[in-house]
N, C-alpha and C positions, 0 to 999 in steps of 0.2 A: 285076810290081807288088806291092807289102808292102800287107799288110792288118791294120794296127795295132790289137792288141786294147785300142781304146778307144771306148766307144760311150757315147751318152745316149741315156736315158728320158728321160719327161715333166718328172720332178723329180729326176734323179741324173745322175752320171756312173760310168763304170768305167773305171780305165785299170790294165795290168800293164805293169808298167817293169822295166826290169836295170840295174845300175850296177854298174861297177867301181871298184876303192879302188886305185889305181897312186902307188905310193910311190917316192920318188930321194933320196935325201942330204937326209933326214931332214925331207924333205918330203911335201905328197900333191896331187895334181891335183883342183881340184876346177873349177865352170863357173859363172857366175850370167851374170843378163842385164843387158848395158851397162844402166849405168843404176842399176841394185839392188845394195844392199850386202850380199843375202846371195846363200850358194852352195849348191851340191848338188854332188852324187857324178856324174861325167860317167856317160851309159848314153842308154837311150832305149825305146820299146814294145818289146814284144815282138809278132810277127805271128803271126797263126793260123796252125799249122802248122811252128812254127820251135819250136827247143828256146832258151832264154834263154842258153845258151853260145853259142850259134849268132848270137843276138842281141845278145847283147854284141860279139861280134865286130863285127858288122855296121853296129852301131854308130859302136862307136867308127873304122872305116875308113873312114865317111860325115863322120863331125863330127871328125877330127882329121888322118884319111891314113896314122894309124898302124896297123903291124899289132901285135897283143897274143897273151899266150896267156892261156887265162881257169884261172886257179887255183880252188882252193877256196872254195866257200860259207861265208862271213863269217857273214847276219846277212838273216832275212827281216824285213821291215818292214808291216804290217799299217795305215792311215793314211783315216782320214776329214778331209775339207780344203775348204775353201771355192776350187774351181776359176770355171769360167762359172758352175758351180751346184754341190751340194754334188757331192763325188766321194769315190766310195771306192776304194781303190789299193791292188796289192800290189807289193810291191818286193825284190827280189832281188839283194843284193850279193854279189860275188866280188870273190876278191883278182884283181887283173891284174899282168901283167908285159909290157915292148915287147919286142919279136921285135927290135928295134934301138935300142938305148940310145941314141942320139944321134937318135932321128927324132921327138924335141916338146923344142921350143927352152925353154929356162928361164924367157924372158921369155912374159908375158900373150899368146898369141894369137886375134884373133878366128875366127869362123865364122859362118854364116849355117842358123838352127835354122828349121826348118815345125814349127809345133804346132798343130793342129785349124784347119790350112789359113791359120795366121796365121804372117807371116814374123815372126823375129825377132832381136840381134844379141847371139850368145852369144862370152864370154870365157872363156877359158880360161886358171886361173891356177896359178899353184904355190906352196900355204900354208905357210909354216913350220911345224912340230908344234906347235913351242913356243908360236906365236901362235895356234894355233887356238881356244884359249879365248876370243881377242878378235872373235872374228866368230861371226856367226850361220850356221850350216849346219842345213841342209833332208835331211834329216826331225829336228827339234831330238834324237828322242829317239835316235838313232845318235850324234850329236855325242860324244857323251861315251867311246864305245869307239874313237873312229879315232884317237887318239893309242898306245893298245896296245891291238892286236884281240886279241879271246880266241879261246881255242884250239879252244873248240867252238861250233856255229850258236848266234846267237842267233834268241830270234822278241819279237819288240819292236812295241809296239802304240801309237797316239797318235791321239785325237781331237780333233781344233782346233774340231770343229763343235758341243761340248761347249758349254753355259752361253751359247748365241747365242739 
């Protein structure tokens, strides 16, 4: 059984998450919940005990079926956010690549996400590059490098619980 490092105090949360950036014909894969016009980077917690390659993998075999190899460290993300209650998050992107190019179909697929024991109905989409200025992607402040990642890590910081 996974033991998701994600925990609440009185008044916070903590969660450590991994996500992958899997790119195809000049697209990228990203996931938002039926329903919400924005997306995120598909990934998910990491568990005590687990290295975040390890997690990423693990992951993604849970919420897609696909198996991946986890490339290189993109871009830590650093994130204060109005979750149940405020949370603070760290987040770890790697580039991915599928172990089988034909195994996540082009079109939109669903999946069925648990998060802090709450079901919920994730899609799974494939963004054009070119359109990705038109949508909202989560963490806003990564949005701006997934159309050409740079060469070396970034560490990128954003507080939304700013000015509340």
């Amino acid at each position: 059984m996974k033991n998701d490092i994600l925990f609440q105090e009185k008044n916070w949360m903590f969660s450590y998450r991994v996500g992958g950036l899997l790119y195809r014909d000049d697209k990228i894969l990203l996931q938002h919940q039926v329903g919400d016009n924005s997306y995120a980077v598909p990934g998910g917690h990491v568990s005590f005990g687990e290295f975040t390659r390890e997690a990423l993998t693990r992951e993604w075999r849970e919420e897609t079926g696909a198996g991946i190899n986890v490339g290189r460290l993109v871009a830590v993300v650093e994130l204060f956010w109005q979750w149940k209650r405020p949370c603070q998050q760290i987040n770890l992107y790697y580039l991915a690549e599928l172990k089988n190019r034909d195994a996540l179909p082009y079109k939109s697929f669903p999946v069925l996400d648990e998060l802090g024991q709450a079901r919920g109905d994730l899609e799974f989409c494939w963004v054009d590059l070119e359109q990705l200025d038109q949508v909202t992607v989560y963490p806003a402040c990564l949005q701006p490098y997934l159309k050409a990642l740079p060469e070396h890590i970034i560490h990128l910081q954003e507080n939304e619980l700013e000015g509340r």
